[in-house]
N, C-alpha and C positions, 0 to 999 in steps of 0.2 A: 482549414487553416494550416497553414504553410508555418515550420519552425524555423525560428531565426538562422541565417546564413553560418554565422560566428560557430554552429553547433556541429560538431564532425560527427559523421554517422557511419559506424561500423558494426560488421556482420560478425557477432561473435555467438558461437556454437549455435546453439535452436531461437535464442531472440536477439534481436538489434540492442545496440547498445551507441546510444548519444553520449558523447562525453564532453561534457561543457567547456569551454573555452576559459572559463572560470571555475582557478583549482579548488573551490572550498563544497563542491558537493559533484557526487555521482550521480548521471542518471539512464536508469535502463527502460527503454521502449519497449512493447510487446503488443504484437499484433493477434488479439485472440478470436478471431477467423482463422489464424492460419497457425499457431503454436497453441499449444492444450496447457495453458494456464488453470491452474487448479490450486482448491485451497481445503489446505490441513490442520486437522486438530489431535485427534486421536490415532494410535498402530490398530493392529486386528487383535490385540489383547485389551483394548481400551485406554490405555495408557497414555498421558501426552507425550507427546515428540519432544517439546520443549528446547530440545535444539537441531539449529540446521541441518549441523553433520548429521544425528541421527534419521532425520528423515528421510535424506540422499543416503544414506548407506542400508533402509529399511528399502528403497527403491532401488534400490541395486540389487538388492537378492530376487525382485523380479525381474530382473532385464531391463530397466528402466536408470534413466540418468535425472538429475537433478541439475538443469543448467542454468537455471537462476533461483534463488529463495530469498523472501524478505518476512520481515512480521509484520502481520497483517490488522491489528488492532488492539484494543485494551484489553484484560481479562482480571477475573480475579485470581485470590491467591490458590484456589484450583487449575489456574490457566483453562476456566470456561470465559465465554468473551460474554462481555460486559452490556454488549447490544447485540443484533441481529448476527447470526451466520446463516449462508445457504451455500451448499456443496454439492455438486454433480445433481440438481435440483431440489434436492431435499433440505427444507431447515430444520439447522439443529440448533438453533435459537433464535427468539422471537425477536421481532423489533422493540427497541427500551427506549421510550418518548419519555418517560418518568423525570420527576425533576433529583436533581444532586450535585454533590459536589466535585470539583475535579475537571481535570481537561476534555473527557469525554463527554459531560453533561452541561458542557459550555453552548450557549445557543450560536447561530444553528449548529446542530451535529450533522454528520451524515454516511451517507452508503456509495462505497465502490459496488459496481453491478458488471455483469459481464451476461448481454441475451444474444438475440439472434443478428442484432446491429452492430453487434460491437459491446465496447467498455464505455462506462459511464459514472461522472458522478455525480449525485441528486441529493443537497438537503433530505435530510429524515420522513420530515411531512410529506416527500413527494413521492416517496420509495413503496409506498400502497399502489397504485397506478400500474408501476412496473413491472409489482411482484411476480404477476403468472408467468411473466415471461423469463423470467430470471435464472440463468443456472449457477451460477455463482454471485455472490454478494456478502458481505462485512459492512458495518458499522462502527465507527469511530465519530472521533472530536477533540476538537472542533472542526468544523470548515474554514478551509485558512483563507478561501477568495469566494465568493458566492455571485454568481453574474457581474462578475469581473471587477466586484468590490472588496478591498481586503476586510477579513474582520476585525471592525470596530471598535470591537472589547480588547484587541494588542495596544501593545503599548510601544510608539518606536524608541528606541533606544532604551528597550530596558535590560537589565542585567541578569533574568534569567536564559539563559546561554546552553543550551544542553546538545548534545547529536541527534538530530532527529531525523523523521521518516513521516512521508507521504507519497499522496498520488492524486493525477490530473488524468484526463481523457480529451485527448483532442484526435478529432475523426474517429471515431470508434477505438482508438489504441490505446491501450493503458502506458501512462508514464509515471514511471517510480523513480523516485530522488530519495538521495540519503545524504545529510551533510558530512563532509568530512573534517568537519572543526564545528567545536556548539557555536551555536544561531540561536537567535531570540524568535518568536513566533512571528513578529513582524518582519525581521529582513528574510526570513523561509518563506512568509506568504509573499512576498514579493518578488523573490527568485521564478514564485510558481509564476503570477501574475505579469511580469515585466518582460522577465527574460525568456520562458518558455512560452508564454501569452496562452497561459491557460483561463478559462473564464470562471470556473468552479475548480478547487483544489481541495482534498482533504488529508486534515493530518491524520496518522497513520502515531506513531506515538514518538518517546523523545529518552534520552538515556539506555534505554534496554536496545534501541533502534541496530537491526545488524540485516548485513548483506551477505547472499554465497553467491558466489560465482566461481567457477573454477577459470572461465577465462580471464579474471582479472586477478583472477591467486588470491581471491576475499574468501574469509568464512571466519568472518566475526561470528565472537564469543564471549558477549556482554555479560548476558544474564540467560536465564529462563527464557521461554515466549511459551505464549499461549496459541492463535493462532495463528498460520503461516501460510503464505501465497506461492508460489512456485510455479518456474515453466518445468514441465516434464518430458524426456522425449527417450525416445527407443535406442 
């Protein structure tokens, strides 16, 4: 699936960077066959990263660069995530189908996955199937479009308006957006849906929502994060 003409597409530092023709949200491309997209929680004392700068400046003392970083999903007030993580193959937490309250336990939830095909993202219930293959993957919620359906449970025009953050997969590429003015859950699933023509979309979270990029001179500094997705490169 081809993206819309309207979207300018430029090479900034290790991943692509789409910038919408429509100023009210950022979005950044990554191709993860060919950039090492990786995702963080904890330093080598255990400790969270909790924010951007810190993680790009704990990657700098190896040699390494931080050229893009987003937050990667819900967590609690330890900034452990709230559902599923798996990192460089390994998970450090399990998948959470449990029922509750809140925007992550909204039906369907689901998983950004990153295997040997590419980035993907899958409803909850479908993310068993894919696991062995998985090197990276997160869990959030809700799903903002699910087989090119928005979800349901939004409501259009309503009055919760916050900045928020998600991501879509189209051809194996992860695409990450972040508004740059609050959006309600409906006109965000519908950016992903209409304008990007994403078929599955997941939200990623809403007010804490922050971008680094050194090429765009971003590195939001909301709040805390728990976990964090990032291109890293040498």
């Amino acid at each position: 699936m081809r993206l819309p003409a309207t979207l300018l597409l430029a090479s900034l530092a290790a991943c692509g960077t789409i910038r919408a023709g429509e100023p009210r949200f950022t979005v950044v491309t990554v191709d993860p066959l060919r950039e090492r997209l990786q995702l963080f929680l904890n330093d080598e004392q255990g400790r969270p990263y909790k924010r951007l700068e810190r993680l790009a400046a704990a990657l700098g003392k190896r040699g390494q660069r931080l050229a893009f970083g987003m937050n990667a999903g819900m967590y609690h007030a330890d900034y452990a995530p709230v559902g599923l993580l798996v990192a460089d193959g390994i998970e450090l937490a399990p998948l959470n189908l449990a029922p509750g309250k809140g925007n992550f336990f909204m039906r369907p939830n689901g998983v950004f996955l990153v295997n040997e095909a590419g980035a993907h993202v899958v409803e909850s219930s479908g993310y068993p199937a894919l696991s062995p293959t998985a090197q990276l993957a997160t869990q959030s919620g809700p799903m903002l479009v699910s087989h090119g359906i928005i979800n349901p449970l939004f409501v259009p025009g309503s009055s919760s308006r916050h900045i928020r953050n998600g991501v879509c997969a189209i051809d194996g590429k992860a695409i990450f957006v972040i508004s740059e003015d609050p959006v309600n859950l409906h006109d965000f699933a519908r950016y992903f849906r209409d304008t990007l023509q994403c078929r599955d979309a997941l939200y990623l979270d809403g007010s804490i929502s922050s971008l680094y990029s050194p090429a765009l001179g971003r590195n939001d500094s909301r709040a805390n994060l728990g976990p964090i997705i990032g291109v890293v490169a040498n």
